[in-house]
C-alpha positions in Angstrom: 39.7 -84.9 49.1 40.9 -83.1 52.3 39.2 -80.6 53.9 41.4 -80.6 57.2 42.6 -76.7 57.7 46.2 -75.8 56.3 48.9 -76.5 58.6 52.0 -75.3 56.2 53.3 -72.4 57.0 52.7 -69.4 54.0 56.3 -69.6 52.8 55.9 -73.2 52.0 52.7 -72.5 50.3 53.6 -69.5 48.2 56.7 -71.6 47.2 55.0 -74.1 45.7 53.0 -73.9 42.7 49.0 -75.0 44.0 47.8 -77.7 41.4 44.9 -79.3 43.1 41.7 -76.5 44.3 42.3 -76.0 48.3 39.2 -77.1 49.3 40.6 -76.9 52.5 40.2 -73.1 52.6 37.0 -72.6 52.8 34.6 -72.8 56.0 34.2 -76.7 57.2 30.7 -76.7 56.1 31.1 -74.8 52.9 33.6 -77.0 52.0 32.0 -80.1 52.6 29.0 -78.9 50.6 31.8 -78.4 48.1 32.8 -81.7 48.3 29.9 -83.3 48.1 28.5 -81.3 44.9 32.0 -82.0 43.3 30.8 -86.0 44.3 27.0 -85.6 43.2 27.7 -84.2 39.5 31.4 -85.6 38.7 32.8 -82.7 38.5 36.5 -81.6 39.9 36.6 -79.9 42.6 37.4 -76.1 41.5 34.1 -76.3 39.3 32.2 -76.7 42.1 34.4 -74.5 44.2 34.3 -71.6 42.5 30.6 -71.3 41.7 30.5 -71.6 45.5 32.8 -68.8 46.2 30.8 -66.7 44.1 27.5 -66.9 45.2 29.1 -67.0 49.4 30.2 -63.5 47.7 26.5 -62.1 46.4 25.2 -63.4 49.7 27.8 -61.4 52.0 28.0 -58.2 50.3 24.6 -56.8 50.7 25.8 -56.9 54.5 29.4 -56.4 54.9 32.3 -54.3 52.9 36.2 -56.2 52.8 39.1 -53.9 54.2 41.0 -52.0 52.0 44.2 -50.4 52.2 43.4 -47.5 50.7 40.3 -46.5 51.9 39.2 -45.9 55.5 35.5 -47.5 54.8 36.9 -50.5 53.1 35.9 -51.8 49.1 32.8 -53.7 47.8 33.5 -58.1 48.7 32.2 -58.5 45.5 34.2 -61.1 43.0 34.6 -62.5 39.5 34.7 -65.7 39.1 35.6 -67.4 36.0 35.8 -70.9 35.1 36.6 -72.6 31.6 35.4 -76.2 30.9 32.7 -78.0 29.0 29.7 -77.4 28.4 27.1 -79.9 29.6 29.7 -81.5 32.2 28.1 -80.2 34.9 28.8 -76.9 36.3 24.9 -75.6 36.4 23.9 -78.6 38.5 26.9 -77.5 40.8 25.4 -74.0 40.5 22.0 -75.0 41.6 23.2 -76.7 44.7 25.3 -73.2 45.9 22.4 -71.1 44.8 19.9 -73.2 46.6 18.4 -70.8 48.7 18.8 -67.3 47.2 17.3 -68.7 44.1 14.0 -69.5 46.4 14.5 -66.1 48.1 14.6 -64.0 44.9 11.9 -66.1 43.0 9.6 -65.4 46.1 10.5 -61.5 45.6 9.7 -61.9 42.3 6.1 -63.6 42.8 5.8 -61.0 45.2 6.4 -58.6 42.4 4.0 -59.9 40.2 1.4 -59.6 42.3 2.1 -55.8 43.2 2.1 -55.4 39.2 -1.5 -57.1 39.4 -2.5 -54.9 41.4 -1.3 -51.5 40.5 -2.7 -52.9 36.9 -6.3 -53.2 38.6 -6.7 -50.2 40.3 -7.9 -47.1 38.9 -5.5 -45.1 40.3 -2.9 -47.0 37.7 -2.0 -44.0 35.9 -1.5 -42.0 38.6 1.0 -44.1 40.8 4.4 -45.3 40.4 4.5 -48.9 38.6 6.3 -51.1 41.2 9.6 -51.6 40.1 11.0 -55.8 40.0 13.6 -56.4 42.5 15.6 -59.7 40.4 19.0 -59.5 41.4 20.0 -63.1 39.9 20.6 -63.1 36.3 21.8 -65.2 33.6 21.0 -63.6 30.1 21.3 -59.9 29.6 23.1 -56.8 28.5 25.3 -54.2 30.4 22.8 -51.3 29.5 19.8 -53.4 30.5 21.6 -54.3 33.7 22.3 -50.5 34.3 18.6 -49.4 33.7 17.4 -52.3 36.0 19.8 -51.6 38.5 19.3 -47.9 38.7 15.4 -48.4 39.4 15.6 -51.4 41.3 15.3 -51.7 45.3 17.8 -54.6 45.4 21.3 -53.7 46.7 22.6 -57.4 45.9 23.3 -58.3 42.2 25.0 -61.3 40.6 25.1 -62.1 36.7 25.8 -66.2 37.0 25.6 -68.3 33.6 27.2 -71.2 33.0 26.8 -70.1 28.8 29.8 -67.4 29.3 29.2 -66.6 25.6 26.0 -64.7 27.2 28.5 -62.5 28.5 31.6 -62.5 26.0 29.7 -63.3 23.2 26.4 -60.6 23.5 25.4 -57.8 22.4 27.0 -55.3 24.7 30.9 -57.2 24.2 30.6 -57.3 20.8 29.0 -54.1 19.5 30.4 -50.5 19.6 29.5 -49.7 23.1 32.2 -53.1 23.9 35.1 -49.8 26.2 32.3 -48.6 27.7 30.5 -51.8 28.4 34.4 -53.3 30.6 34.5 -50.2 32.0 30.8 -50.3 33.1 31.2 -53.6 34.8 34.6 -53.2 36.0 33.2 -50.4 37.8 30.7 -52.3 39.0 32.9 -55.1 40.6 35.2 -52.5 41.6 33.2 -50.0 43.4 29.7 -50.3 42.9 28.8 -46.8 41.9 28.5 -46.2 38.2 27.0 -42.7 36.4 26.5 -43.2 33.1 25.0 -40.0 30.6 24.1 -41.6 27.6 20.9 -38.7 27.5 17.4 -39.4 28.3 16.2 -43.2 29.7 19.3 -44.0 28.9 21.0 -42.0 31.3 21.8 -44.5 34.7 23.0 -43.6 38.4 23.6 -46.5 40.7 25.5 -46.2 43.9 26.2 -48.3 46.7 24.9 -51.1 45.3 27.3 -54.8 44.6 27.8 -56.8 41.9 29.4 -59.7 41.3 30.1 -61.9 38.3 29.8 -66.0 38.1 31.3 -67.0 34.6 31.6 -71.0 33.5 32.6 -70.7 29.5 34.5 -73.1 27.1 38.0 -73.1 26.2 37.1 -71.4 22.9 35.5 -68.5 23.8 37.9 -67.4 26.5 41.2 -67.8 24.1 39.0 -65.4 21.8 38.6 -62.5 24.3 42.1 -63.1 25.4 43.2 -62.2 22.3 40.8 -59.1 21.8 43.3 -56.1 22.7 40.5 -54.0 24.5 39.6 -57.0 26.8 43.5 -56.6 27.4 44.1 -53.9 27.9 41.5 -52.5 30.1 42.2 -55.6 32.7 38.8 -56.9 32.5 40.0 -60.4 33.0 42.6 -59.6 35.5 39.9 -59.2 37.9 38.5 -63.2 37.4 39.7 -65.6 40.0 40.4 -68.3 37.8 40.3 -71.9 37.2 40.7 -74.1 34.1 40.0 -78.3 35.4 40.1 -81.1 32.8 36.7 -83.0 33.1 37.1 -86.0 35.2 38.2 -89.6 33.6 35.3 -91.8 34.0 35.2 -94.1 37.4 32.6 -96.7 37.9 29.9 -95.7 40.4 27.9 -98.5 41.9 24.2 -98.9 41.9 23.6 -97.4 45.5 26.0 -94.5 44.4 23.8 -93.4 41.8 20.6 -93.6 44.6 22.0 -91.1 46.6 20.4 -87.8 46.2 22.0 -84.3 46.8 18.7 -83.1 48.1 18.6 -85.7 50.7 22.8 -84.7 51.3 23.1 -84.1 55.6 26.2 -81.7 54.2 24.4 -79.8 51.6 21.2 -79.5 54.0 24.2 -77.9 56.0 25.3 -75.4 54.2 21.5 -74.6 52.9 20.8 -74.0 56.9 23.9 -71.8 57.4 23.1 -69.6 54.1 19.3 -69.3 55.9 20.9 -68.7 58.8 23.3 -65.9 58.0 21.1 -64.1 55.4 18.0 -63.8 58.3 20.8 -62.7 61.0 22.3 -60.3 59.2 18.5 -58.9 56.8 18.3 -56.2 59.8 21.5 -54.6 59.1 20.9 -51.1 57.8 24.4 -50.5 56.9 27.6 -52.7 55.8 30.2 -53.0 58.2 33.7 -53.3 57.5 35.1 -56.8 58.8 38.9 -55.2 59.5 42.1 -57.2 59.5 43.3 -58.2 63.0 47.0 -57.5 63.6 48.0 -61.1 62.3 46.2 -61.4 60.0 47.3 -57.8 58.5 51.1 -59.1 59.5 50.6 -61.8 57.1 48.9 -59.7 54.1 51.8 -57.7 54.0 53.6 -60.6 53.8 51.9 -61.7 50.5 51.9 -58.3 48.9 55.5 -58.7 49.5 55.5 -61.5 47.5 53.7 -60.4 44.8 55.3 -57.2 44.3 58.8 -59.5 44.2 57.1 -62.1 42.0 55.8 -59.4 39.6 59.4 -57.4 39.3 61.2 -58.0 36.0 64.7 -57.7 37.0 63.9 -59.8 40.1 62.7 -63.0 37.2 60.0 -63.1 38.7 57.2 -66.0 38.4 53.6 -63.6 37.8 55.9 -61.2 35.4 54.2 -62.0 32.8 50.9 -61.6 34.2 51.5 -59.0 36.6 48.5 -57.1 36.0 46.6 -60.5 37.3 49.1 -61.0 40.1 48.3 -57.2 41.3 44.9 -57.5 41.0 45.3 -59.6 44.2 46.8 -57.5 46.4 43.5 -56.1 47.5 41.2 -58.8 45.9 42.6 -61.6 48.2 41.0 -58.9 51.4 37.2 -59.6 49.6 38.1 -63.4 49.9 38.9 -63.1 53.4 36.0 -61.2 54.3 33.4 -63.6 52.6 35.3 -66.5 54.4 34.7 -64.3 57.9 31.0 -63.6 57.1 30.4 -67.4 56.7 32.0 -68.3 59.5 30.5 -65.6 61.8 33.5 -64.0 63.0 33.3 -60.1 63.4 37.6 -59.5 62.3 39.5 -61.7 59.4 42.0 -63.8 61.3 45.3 -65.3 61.0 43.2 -68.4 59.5 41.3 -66.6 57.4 43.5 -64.8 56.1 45.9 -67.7 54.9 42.7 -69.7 53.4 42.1 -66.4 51.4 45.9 -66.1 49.7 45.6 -69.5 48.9 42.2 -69.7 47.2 43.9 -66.2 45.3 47.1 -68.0 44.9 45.5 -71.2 43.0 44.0 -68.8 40.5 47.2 -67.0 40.0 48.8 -70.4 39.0 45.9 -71.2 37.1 46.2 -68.3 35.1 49.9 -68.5 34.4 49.9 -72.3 33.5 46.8 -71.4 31.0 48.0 -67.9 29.5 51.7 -69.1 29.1 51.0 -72.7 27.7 52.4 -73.2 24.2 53.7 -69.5 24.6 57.3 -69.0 23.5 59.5 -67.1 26.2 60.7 -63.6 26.1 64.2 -64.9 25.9 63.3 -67.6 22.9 61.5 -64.7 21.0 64.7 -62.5 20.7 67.0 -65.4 19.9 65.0 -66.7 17.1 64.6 -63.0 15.9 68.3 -62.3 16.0 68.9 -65.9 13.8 66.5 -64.9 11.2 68.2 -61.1 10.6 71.6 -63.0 10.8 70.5 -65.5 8.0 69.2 -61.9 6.0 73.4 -60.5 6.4 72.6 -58.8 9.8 75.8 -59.7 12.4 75.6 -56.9 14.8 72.7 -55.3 16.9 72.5 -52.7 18.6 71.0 -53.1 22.1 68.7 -49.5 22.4 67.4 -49.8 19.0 65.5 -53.6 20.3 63.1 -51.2 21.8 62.3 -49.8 18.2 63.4 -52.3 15.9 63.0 -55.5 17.7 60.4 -58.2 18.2 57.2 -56.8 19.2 56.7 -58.5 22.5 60.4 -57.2 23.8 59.3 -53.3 23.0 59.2 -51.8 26.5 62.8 -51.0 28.4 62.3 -53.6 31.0 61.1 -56.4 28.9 64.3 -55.9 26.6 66.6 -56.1 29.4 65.5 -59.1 31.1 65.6 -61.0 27.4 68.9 -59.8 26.8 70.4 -60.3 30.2 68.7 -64.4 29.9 70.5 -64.7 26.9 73.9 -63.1 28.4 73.3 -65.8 30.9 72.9 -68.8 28.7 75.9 -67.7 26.8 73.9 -67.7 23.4 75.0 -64.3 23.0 77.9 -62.0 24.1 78.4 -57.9 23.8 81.0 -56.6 20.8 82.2 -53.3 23.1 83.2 -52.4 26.2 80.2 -50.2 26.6 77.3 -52.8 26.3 76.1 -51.0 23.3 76.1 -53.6 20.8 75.4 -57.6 20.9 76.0 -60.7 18.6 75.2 -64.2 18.6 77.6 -66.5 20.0 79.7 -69.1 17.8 77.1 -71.9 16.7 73.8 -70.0 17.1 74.6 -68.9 14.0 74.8 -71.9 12.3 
C-alpha cells in the first residue's frame, strides 16, 4: 500500500478512472492508521478508509465550517459516508479503531450524565428543577424523530449516526413508514446545513440550529440495491450525498503465527493517530465559534478546475462519463470543500492548500467511480434501450418513427429532450440507424437491424 503523497498532476488523475482507495490522500498519520486497521482486521483498504473519513469528519465540525462558494460563512464539513460489503467481515472492528477516543470521550459524558440524573433524582428540589438533559452524540440504532427530539434538547453540537447494520437506517422505522419524505428531507437537512424546524405540534415539534451531523453507513449489497430502487430515495438525492465505496472482501492469504500476535492496541501507528485526535480535540475544546478554513489562491485555482470537469463530465451532449449520475457527480462540487477542510483540521493548517485540495478531489473522485461502476453494472445503455425498442415495434409492422414523439411514445428511460438526443445521435453514429427526410423528423433502422 502506498501512502507517499500524489505526485501526478490533476489532469492525469481525473483522466483516469481511480480503482484502488487513495490512501495516499489522507494525512501521513491518518493514513498509516488506515493502513494498519486495513492490516489488523483483513479488510480492504476503503472499508477502513471511509469509516476513518467519517469520524475525522464528526471530530472537526464541532470546531471548523468548510468554504463554500455560495455563502460568505462557509457550509457544515459534515459527510456521509456509505460503504456496501459483508456483514461480519470486519468493518465495526475498523470502526472501533477510528472511534477510539471519542467513544471514551462521549461514554465519560455519559457517566457524567448519569450521575447528574442521580442526583437531581435525590434531591428534594427534583420537581422543581430542570432534569439534566444526556449529551450522547454517537449513535448506532435510532429514529429520525427520536434523533430530532434528542438533538433539540441536547447540549452537544457534534452528532454522528455510525452503524455498521445500515438496515438500522434504511430498513427502520422512520424509512419505511409514512413519515419516509419527511424523514430524507430531515436528515438531508441535517448533513446539509445543520438547522432543521420541524412543526409536527406539541413534543413533537423540534428546532435545532447550528448544530452538525454526519452519517457513517456500512450495509450489504442487498439492502442498498433496495433503496436504490425506491423512487423517493431517488428522487430527493438522499444517496447522492454518500461518498461511496463498494470493495470485494479480501481473498484469503496466510498469516504467520507472529502476525496473528500483533495487537492493534499495542500499534506505534494507531497510538499515533489516537494521540493526534487527543491532541486536536483538547486544542481546539476552547473554540467558542467555528472558523472557516478558506481556500488559498491555489488551492481555489485548482477547485475550479474540477468543477470544470464535472460540469463537462456531467453534460449530455458533451458524452460525458458522470451523465448518468450527474446528480452524484454535482453533489461534489461543494462536497469535495468539506473533504478538504477535514484534511486541513487534521493536519493543523489554518487555509486548504494546493495539497489538500488535490487529496480531497481524489478521495471525492474514487467515490464518483465507485458509484458509476456500481449503479451502471449490468445496466443496458441509453443507446441499447432505444435500439432494442425500435426492433420490437418493427417486428409488430412499425418501419418509421418519428423522432419528437420518442419523448412521449418511447422507452421510458429516453423520456426527457436531452436524453433522446444523445440515444439517437449514438445510434446516427454507429450507423444502426439513418433519418427518412431531409428535415430530421423521422428515423428507421438501418438494413440488417431489422433482421
Amino acid at each position: 500500500m502506498n501512502t507517499k503523497p500524489l505526485i501526478a498532476s490533476l489532469q492525469e488523475v481525473l483522466r483516469e478512472t481511480i480503482t484502488e482507495y487513495p490512501i495516499q490522500a489522507f494525512p501521513v498519520i491518518v493514513a498509516n492508521a488506515i493502513n494498519k486497521s486495513a492490516f489488523y482486521h483483513q479488510v480492504p483498504h476503503s472499508v477502513a478508509g471511509q469509516t476513518y473519513l467519517a469520524q475525522m469528519a464528526y471530530m472537526a465540525q464541532p470546531y471548523i465550517n468548510a468554504p463554500s462558494d455560495k455563502k460568505k460563512e462557509g457550509q457544515p464539513c459534515s459527510l456521509a459516508i456509505l460503504t456496501v460489503f459483508p456483514s461480519g467481515e470486519g468493518k465495526d472492528v475498523c470502526k472501533d479503531d477510528a472511534a477510539k477516543i471519542i467513544n471514551e470521550i462521549d461514554d465519560a459524558s455519559l457517566e457524567s450524565f448519569r450521575q447528574e440524573v442521580d442526583e437531581w433524582k435525590s434531591s428534594t428540589q427534583k420537581n422543581k428543577g430542570t432534569r439534566p438533559h444526556s449529551p450522547q452524540s454517537i449513535f448506532m440504532r435510532a429514529t429520525t424523530q427520536g434523533l430530532l427530539k434528542h438533538m433539540s434538547l441536547s447540549p452537544s453540537s457534534s452528532y454522528i449516526w455510525s452503524t455498521g447494520e445500515g438496515g438500522y437506517v434504511f430498513g427502520g422505522f422512520s424509512l419505511q413508514s409514512d413519515m419516509k419524505g419527511d424523514s430524507l428531507s430531515t436528515l438531508t437537512d441535517l448533513i446539509d446545513r445543520g438547522t432543521v424546524i420541524t412543526n409536527l405540534g406539541g413534543e413533537d415539534s423540534s428546532y435545532i440550529s447550528n448544530k452538525r451531523f454526519c452519517l457513517d453507513i456500512s450495509v450489504q449489497d442487498v439492502v442498498v440495491k433496495k433503496v436504490l430502487n425506491d423512487e423517493m430515495f431517488r428522487n430527493q438525492g438522499f444517496m447522492a450525498r454518500f461518498l461511496f465505496a463498494s470493495p470485494k472482501p479480501l481473498a484469503y492469504k496466510p498469516r504467520t503465527y507472529e502476525e496473528t500476535k500483533l495487537k492493534p492496541y499495542d500499534d506505534h501507528d494507531l497510538q499515533m493517530y489516537w494521540d493526534l485526535c487527543k491532541d486536536l480535540l483538547d486544542r481546539s475544546s476552547n473554540l467558542k465559534t467555528r472558523s472557516v478554513i478558506s481556500k488559498n489562491e491555489d488551492a481555489d485555482r485548482l477547485h475550479h478546475e474540477f468543477n470544470e470537469f464535472i460540469r463537462k463530465e456531467t453534460d449530455l451532449l458533451s458524452e460525458g462519463l458522470y451523465v448518468e449520475i450527474a446528480p452524484f457527480a454535482k453533489r461534489t462540487q461543494q462536497y469535495v470543500l468539506r473533504v478538504a477542510a477535514v484534511f486541513a483540521f487534521f493536519e493543523g493548517k489554518d487555509e486548504i492548500d494546493y495539497i489538500t485540495m488535490k487529496n480531497a478531489i481524489l478521495i471525492v473522485k474514487y467515490s464518483l467511480d465507485q458509484w458509476l461502476l456500481y449503479l451502471t453494472q449490468n445496466k443496458k445503455s441509453l443507446d441499447t434501450i432505444l435500439l432494442e425498442w425500435m426492433r420490437a415495434k418493427v417486428q409488430s409492422g412499425t418501419t418509421q418513427f418519428k423522432v419528437s414523439t420518442l419523448n412521449q411514445y418511447g422507452p421510458e428511460q429516453i423520456r426527457t429532450c436531452e436524453i433522446r438526443k444523445l440515444a439517437v445521435k449514438i445510434l446516427l453514429e454507429k450507423n444502426l440507424i439513418k433519418y427518412t427526410d431531409d428535415k430530421e423528423k423521422f428515423i428507421e433502422l438501418v438494413g440488417s437491424t431489422t433482421k
